[in-house]
MIDOSE-1310 file (N, C-alpha, C; in nm, 2 decimals, decimal comma, always signed):
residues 250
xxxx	+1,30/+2,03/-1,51/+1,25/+1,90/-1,48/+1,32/+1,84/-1,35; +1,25/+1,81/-1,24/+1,34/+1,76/-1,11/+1,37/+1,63/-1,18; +1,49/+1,58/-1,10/+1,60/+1,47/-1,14/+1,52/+1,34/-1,02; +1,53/+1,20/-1,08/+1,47/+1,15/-0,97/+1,57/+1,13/-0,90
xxxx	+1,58/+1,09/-0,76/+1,66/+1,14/-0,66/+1,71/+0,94/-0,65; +1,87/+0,93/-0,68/+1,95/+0,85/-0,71/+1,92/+0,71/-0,66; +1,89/+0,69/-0,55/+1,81/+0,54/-0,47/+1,68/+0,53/-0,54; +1,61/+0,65/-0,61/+1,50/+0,56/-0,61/+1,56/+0,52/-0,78
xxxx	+1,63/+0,56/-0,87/+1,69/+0,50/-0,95/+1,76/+0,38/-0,96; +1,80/+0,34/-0,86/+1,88/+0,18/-0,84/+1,78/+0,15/-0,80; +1,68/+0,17/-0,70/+1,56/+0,08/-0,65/+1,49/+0,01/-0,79; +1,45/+0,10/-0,89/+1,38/+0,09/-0,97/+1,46/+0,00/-1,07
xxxx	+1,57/+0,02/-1,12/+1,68/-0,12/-1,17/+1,65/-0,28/-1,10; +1,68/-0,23/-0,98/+1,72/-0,34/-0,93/+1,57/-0,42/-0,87; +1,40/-0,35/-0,92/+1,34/-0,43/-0,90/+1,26/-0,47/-1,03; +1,33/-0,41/-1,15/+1,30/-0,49/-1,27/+1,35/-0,60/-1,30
xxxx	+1,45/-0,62/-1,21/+1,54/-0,74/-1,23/+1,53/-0,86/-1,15; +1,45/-0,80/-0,99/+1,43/-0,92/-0,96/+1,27/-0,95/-1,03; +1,20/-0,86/-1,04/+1,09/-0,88/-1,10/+1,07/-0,99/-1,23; +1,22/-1,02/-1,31/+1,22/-1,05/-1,44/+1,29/-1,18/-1,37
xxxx	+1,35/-1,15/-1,25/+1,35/-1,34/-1,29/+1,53/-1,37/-1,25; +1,56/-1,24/-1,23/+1,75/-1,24/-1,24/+1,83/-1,38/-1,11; +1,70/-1,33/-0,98/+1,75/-1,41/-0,89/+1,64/-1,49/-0,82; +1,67/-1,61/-0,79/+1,57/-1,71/-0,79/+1,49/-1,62/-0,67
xxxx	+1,35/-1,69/-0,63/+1,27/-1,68/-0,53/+1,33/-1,73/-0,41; +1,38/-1,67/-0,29/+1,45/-1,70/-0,13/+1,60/-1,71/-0,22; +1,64/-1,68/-0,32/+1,81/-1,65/-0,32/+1,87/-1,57/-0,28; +1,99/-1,56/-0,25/+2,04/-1,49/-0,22/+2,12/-1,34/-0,28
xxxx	+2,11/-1,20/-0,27/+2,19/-1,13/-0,38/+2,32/-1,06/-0,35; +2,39/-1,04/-0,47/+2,52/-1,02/-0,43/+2,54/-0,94/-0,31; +2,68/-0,88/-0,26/+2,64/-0,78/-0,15/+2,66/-0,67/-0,22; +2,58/-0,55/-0,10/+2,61/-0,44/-0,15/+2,68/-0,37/-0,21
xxxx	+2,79/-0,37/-0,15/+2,96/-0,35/-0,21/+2,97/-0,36/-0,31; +2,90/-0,47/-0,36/+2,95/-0,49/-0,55/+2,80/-0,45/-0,57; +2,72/-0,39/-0,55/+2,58/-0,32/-0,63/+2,68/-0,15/-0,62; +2,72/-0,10/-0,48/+2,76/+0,00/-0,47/+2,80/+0,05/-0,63
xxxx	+2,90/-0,08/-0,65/+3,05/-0,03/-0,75/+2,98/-0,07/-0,86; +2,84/-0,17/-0,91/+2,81/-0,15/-1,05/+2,75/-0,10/-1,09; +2,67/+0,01/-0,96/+2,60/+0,13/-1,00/+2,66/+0,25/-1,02; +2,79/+0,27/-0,92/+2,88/+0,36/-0,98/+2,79/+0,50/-0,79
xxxx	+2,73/+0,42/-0,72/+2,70/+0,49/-0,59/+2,79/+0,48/-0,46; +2,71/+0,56/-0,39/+2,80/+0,52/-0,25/+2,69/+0,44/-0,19; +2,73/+0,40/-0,07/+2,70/+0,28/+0,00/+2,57/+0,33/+0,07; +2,57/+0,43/+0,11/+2,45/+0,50/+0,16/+2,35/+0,48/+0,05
xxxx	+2,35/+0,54/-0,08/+2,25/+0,57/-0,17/+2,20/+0,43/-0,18; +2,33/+0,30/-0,18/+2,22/+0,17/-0,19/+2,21/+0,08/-0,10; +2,23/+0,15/+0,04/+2,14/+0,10/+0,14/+1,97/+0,13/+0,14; +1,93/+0,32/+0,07/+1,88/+0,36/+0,06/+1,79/+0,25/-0,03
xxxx	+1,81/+0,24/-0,11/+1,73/+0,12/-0,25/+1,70/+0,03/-0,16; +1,84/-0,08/-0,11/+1,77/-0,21/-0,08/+1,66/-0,19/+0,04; +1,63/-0,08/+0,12/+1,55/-0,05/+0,25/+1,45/-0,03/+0,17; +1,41/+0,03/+0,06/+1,26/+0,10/-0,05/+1,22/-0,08/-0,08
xxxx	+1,32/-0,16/-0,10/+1,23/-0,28/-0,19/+1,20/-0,37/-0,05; +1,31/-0,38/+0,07/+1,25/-0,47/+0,16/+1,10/-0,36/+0,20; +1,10/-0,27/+0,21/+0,96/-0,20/+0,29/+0,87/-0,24/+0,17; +0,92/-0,31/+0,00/+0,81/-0,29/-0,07/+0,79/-0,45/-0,07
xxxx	+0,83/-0,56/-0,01/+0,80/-0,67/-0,01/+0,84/-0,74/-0,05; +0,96/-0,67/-0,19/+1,02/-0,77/-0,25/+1,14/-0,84/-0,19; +1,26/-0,74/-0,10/+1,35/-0,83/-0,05/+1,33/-0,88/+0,09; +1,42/-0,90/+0,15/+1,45/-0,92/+0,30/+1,59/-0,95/+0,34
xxxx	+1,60/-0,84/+0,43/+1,77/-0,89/+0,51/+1,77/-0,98/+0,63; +1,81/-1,03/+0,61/+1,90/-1,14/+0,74/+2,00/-1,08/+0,79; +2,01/-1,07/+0,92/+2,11/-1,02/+1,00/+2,25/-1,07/+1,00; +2,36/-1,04/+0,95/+2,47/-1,16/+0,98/+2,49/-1,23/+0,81
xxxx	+2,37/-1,22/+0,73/+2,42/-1,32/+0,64/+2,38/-1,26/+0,51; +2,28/-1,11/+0,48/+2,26/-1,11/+0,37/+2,14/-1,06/+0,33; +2,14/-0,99/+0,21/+1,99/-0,97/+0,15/+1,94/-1,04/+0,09; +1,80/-1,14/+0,05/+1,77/-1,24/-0,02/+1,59/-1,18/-0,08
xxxx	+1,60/-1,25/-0,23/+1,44/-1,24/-0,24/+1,34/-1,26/-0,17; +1,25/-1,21/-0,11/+1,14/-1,22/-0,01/+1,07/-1,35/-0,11; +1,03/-1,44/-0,01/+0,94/-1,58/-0,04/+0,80/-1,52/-0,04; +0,66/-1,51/-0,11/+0,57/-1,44/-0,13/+0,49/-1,53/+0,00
xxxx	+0,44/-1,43/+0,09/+0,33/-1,54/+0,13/+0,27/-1,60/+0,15; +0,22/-1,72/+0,18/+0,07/-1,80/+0,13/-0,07/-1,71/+0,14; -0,09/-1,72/+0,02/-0,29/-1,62/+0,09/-0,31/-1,72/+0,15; -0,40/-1,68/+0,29/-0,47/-1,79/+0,32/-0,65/-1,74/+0,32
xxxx	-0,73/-1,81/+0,35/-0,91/-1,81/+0,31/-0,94/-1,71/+0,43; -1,03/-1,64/+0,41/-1,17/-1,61/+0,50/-1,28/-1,64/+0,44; -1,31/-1,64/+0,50/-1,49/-1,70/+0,49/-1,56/-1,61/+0,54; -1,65/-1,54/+0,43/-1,77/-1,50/+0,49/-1,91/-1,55/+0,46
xxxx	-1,99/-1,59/+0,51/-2,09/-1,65/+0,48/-2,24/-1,64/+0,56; -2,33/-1,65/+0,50/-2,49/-1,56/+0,56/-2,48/-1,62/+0,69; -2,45/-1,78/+0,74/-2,45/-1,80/+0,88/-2,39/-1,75/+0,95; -2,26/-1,68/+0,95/-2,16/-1,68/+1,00/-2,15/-1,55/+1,01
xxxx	-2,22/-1,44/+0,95/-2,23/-1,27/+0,94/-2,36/-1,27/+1,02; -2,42/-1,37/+1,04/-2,59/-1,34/+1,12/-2,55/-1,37/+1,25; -2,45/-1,41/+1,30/-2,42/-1,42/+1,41/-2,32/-1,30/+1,45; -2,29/-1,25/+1,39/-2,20/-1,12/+1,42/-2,10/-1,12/+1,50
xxxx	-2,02/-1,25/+1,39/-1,87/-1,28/+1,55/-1,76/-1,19/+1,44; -1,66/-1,13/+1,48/-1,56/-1,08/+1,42/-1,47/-1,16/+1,42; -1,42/-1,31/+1,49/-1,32/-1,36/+1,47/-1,35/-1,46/+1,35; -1,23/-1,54/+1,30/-1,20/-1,60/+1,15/-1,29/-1,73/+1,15
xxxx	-1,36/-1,79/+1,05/-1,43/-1,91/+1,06/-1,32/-2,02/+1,07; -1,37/-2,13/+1,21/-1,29/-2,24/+1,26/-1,22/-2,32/+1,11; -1,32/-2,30/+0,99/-1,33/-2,38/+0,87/-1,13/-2,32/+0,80; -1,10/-2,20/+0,82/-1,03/-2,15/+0,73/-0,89/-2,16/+0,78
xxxx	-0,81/-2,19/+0,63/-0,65/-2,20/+0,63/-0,58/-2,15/+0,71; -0,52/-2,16/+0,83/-0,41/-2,03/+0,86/-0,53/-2,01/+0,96; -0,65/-2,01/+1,06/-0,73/-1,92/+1,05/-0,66/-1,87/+1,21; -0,74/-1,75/+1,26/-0,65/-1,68/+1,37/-0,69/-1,72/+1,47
xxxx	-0,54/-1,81/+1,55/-0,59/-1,85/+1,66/-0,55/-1,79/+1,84; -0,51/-1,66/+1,79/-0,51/-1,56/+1,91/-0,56/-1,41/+1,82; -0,64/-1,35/+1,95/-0,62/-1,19/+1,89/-0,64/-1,09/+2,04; -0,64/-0,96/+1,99/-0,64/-0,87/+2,11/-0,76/-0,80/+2,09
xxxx	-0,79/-0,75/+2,20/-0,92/-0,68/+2,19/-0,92/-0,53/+2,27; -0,95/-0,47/+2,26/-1,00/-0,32/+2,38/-1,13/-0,21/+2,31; -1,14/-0,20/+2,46/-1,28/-0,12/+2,43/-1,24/-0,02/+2,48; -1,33/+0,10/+2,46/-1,37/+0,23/+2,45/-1,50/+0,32/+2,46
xxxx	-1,50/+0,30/+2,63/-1,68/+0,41/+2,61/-1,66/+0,53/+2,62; -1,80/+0,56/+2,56/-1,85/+0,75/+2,53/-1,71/+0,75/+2,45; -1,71/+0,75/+2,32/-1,64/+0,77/+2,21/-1,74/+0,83/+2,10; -1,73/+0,95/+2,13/-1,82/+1,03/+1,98/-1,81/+0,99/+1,83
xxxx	-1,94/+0,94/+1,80/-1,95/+0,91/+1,66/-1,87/+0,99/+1,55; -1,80/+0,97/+1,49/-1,77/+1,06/+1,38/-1,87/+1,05/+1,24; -1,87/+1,16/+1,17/-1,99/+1,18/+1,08/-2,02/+1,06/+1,02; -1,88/+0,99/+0,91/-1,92/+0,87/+0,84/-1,99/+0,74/+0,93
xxxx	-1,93/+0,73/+1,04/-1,96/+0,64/+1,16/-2,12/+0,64/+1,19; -2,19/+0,75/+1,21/-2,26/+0,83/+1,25/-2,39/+0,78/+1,12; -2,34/+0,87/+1,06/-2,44/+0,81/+0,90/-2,47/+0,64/+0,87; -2,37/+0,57/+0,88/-2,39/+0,43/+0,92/-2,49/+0,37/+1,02
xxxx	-2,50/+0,43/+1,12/-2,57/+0,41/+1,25/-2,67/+0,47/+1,26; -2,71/+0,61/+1,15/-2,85/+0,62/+1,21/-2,87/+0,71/+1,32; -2,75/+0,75/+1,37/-2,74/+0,84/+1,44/-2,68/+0,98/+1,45; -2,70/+1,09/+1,51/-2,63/+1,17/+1,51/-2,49/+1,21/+1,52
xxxx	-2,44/+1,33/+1,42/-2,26/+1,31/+1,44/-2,25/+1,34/+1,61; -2,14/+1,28/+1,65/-2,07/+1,31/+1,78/-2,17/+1,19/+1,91; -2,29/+1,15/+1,85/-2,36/+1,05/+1,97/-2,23/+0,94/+1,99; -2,28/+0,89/+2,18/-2,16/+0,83/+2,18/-2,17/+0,72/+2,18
xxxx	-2,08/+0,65/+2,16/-2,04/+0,50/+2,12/-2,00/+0,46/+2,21; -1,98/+0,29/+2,21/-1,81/+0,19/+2,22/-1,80/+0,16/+2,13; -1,63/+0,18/+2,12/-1,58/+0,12/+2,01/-1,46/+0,02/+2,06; -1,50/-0,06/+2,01/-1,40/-0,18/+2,00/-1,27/-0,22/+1,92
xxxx	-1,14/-0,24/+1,94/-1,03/-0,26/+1,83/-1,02/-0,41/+1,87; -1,00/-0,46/+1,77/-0,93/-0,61/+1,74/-0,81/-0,64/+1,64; -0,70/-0,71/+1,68/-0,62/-0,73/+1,59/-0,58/-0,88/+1,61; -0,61/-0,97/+1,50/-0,62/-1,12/+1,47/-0,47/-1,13/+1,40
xxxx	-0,45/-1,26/+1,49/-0,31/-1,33/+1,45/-0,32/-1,46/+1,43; -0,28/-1,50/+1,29/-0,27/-1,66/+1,24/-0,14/-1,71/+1,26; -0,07/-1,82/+1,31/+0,07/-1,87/+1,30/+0,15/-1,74/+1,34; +0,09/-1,62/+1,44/+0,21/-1,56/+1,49/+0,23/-1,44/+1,35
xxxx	+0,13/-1,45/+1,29/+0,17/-1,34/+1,17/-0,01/-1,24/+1,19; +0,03/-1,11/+1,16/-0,12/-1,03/+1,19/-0,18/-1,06/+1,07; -0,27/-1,11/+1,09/-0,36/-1,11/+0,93/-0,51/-1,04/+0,96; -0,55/-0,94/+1,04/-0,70/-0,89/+1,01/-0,70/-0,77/+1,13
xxxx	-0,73/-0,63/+1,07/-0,80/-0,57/+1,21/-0,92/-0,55/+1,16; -0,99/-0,51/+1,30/-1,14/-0,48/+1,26/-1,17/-0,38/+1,38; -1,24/-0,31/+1,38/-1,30/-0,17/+1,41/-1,42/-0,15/+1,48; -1,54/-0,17/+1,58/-1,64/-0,19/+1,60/-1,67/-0,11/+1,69
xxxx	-1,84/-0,03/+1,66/-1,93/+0,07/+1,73/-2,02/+0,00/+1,71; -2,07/+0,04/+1,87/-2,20/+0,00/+1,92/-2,27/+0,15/+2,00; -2,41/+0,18/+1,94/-2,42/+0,30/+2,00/-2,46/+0,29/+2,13; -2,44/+0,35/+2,24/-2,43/+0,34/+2,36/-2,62/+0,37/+2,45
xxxx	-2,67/+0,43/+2,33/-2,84/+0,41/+2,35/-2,88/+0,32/+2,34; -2,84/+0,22/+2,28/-2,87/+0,08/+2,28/-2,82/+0,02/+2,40; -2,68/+0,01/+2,42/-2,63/-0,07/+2,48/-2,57/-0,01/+2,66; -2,59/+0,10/+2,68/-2,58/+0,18/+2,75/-2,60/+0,14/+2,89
xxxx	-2,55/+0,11/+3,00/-2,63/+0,06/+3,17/-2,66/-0,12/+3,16; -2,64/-0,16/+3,05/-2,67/-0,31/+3,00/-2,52/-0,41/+3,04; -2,50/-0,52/+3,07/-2,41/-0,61/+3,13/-2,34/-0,62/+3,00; -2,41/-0,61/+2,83/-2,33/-0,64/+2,77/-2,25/-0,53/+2,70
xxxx	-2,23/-0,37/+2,74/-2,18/-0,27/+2,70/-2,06/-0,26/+2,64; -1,94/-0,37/+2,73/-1,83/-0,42/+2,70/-1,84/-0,53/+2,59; -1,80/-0,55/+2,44/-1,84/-0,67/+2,35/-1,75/-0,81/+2,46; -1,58/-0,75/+2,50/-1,48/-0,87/+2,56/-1,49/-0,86/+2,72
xxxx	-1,61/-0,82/+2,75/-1,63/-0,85/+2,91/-1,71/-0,85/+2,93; -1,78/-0,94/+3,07/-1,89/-0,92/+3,07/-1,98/-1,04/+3,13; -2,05/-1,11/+3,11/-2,13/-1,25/+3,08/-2,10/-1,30/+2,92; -2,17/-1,23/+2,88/-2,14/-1,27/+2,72/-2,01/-1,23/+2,64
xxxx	-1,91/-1,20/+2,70/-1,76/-1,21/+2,64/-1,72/-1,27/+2,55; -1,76/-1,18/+2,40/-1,70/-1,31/+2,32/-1,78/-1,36/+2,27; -1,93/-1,33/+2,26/-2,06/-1,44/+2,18/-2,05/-1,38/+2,06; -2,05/-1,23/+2,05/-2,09/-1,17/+1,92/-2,19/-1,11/+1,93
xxxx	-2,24/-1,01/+1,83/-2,34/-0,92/+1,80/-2,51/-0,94/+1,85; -2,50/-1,05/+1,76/-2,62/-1,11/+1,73/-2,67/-1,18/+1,91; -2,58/-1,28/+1,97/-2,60/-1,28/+2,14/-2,62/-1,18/+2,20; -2,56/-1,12/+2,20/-2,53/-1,02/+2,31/-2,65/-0,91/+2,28
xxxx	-2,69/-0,83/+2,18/-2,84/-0,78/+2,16/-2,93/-0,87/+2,21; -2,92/-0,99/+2,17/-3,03/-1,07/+2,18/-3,08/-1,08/+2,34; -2,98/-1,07/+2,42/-2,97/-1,07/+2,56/-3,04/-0,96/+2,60; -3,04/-0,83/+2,58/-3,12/-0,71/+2,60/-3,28/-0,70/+2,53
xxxx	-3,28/-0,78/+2,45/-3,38/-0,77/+2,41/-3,43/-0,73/+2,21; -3,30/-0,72/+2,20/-3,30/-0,66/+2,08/-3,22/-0,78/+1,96; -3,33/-0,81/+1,84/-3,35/-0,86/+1,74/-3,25/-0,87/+1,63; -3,17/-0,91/+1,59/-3,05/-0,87/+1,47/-3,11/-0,97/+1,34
xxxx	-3,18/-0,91/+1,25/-3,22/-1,00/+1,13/-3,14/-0,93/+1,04; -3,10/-0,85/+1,02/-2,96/-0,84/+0,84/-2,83/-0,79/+0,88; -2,79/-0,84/+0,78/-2,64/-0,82/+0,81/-2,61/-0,74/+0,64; -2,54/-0,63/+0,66/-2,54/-0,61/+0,48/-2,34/-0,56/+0,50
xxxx	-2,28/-0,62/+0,39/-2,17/-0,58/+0,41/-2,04/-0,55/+0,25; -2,01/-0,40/+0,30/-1,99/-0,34/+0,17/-1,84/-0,38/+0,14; -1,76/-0,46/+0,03/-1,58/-0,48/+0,06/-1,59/-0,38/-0,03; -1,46/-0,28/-0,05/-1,40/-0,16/-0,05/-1,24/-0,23/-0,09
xxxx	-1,15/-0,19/-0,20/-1,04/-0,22/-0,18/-0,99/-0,09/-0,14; -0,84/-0,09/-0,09/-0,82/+0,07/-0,02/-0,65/+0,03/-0,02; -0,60/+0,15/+0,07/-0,44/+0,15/+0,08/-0,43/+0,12/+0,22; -0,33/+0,09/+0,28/-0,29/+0,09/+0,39/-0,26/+0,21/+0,40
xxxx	-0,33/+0,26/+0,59/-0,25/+0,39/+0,63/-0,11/+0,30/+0,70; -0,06/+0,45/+0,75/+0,08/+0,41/+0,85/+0,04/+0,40/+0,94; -0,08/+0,37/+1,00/-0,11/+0,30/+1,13/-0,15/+0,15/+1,13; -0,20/+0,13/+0,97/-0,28/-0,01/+0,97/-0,15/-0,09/+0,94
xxxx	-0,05/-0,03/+0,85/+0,07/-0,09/+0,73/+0,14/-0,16/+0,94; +0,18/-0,06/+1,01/+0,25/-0,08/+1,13/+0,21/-0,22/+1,19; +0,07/-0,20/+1,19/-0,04/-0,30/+1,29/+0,01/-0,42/+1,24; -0,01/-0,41/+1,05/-0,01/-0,58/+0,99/+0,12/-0,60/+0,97
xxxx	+0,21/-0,51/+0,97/+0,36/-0,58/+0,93/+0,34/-0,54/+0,76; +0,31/-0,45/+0,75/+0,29/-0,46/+0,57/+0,33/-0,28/+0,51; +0,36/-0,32/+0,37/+0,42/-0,15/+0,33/+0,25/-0,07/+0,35; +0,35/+0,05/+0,36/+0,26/+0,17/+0,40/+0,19/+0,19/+0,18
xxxx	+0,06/+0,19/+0,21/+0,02/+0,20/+0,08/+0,01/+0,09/+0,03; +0,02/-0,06/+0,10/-0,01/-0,20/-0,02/-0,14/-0,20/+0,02; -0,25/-0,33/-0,05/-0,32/-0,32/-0,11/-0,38/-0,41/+0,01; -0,53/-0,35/+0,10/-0,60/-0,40/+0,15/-0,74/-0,41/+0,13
xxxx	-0,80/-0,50/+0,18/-0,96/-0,50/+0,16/-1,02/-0,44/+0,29; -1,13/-0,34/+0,29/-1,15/-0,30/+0,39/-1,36/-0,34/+0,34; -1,40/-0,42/+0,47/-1,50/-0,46/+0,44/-1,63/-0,36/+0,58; -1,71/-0,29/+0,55/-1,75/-0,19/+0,58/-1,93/-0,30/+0,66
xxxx	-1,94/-0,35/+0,77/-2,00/-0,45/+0,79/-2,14/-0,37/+0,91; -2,27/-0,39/+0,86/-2,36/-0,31/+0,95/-2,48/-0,44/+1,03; -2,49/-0,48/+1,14/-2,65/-0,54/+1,14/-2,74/-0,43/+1,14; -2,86/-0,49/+1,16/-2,96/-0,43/+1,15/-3,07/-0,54/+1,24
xxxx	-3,15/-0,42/+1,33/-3,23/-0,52/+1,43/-3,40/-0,53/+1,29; -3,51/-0,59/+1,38/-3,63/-0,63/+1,25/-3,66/-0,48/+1,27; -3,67/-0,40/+1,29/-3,72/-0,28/+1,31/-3,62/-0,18/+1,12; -3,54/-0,28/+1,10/-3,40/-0,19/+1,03/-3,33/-0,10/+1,09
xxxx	-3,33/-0,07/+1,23/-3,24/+0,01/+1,29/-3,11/-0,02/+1,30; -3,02/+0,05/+1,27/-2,85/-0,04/+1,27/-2,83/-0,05/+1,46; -2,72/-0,16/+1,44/-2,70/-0,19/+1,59/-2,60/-0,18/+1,59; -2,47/-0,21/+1,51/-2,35/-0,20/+1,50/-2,31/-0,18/+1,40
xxxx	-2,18/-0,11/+1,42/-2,13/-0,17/+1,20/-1,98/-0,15/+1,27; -1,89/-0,20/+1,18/-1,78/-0,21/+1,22/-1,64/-0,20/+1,05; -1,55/-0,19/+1,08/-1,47/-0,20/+0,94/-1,33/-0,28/+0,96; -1,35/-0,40/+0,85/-1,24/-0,51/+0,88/-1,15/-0,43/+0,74
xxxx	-1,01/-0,48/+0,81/-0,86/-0,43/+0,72/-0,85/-0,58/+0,70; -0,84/-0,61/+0,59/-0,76/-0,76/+0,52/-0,62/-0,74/+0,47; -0,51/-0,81/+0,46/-0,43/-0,77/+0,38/-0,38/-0,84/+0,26; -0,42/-0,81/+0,15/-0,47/-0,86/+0,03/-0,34/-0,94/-0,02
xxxx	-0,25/-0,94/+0,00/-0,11/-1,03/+0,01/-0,12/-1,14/+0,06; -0,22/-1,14/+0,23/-0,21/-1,23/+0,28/-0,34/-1,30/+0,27; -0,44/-1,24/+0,20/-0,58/-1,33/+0,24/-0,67/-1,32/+0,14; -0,72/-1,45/+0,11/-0,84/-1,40/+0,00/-0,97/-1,43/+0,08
xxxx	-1,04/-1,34/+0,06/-1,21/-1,34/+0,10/-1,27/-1,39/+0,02; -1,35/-1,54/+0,07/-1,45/-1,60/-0,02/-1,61/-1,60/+0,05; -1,70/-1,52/-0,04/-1,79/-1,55/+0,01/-1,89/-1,64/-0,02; -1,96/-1,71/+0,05/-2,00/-1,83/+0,09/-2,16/-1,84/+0,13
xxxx	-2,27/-1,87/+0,00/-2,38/-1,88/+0,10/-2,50/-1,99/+0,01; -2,59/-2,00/+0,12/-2,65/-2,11/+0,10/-2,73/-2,09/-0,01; -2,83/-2,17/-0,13/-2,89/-2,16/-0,20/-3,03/-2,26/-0,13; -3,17/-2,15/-0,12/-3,25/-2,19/-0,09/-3,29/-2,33/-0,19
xx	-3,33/-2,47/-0,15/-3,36/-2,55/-0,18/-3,52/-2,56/-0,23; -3,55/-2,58/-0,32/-3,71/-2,59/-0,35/-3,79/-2,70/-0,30
């Protein structure tokens, strides 16, 4: 039987305990030195621990003063809702907590569809795209990426090819087709809970493997042909998704 390998043994101690309550929420915990000596380790092995629980959320070191219980984040809202998905904007509704008030954007032409991508679109594996990355920041903290293809048969020789340049820089989906000529009546959108990879965990500031919403988002022009689809990372620590829509009145 392999032996569990000795950090992750004090990790596992020492997050039952803050788990149960040992040390208040933002207090502060003894120093290492005295965890070294009541675990009976060397100072390596529980540097090793306290590094597994800050990467797991639970602690946090301060430079200069100390390891302390990590303060849990505020979730803050998204909003998704039928007006607000028919317009096909990727950034946060003006309405929401926290909501993000800078983000970055870059594009990407002739970027070959990959199969899943591909299947979504209606199109052939390898047909080429733009793809678009966005990464949304609320109060200086990352709270959202999102992912976005537009097939280049569509959008191809057209002023709106670029979604963040252009004339319409920034309108969204639904404008910016509409400008070429083309119609956006559905919006269908699949949430997915998933893990963080080590590219997304990096992007949001969050452990590799916590718990995100990944929301898999397609229009569709009146014809039903897809025009875009795109895939938003939430990070489920930091955000709850409410969806939000109108009831037809009689």
């Amino acid at each position: 039987m392999t032996r569990e390998a000795p950090y992750l043994a004090v990790a596992g101690v020492l997050r039952a305990r803050i788990l149960a309550g040992e040390w208040e929420v933002g207090g502060r915990l003894p120093s290492r030195a005295r965890f070294a000596e009541e675990f009976g380790v060397g100072r390596n092995v529980l540097q090793r621990a306290m590094d597994r629980l800050i990467s797991e959320g639970l602690l946090e070191g301060r430079a200069g003063s100390g390891t302390y219980v990590r303060v849990p984040p505020e979730r803050l809202r998204l909003i998704r809702s039928r007006h607000r998905e028919r317009r096909g904007v990727c950034r946060p509704d003006p309405r929401e907590r926290g909501r993000a008030d800078a983000w970055d954007a870059h594009s990407q032409v002739r970027v070959p569809a990959p199969e899943a991508i591909a299947e979504r679109l209606a199109v052939g594996p390898g047909e080429l795209c733009v793809t678009t990355y966005y990464e949304f920041l609320a109060e200086g903290h990352p709270v959202q990426l999102s992912e976005s293809w537009e097939p280049m048969a569509i959008t191809g020789g057209t002023p709106i090819v670029l979604p963040e340049t252009g004339p319409l820089a920034g309108k969204g989906v639904v404008e910016r087709m509409r400008s070429i000529g083309v119609v956006v009546e559905t919006v269908a959108e699949v949430p997915r809970p998933a893990r963080a990879t080590p590219a997304q965990a990096n992007l949001l500031g969050i452990g590799v493997g916590d718990l995100v919403l990944r929301i898999e988002r397609t229009l569709y022009d009146t014809d039903g042909r897809p025009v875009e689809t795109a895939d938003m990372v939430i990070p489920d620590a930091r955000r709850e998704v409410v969806y939000e829509f109108g009831v037809d009145r009689p």
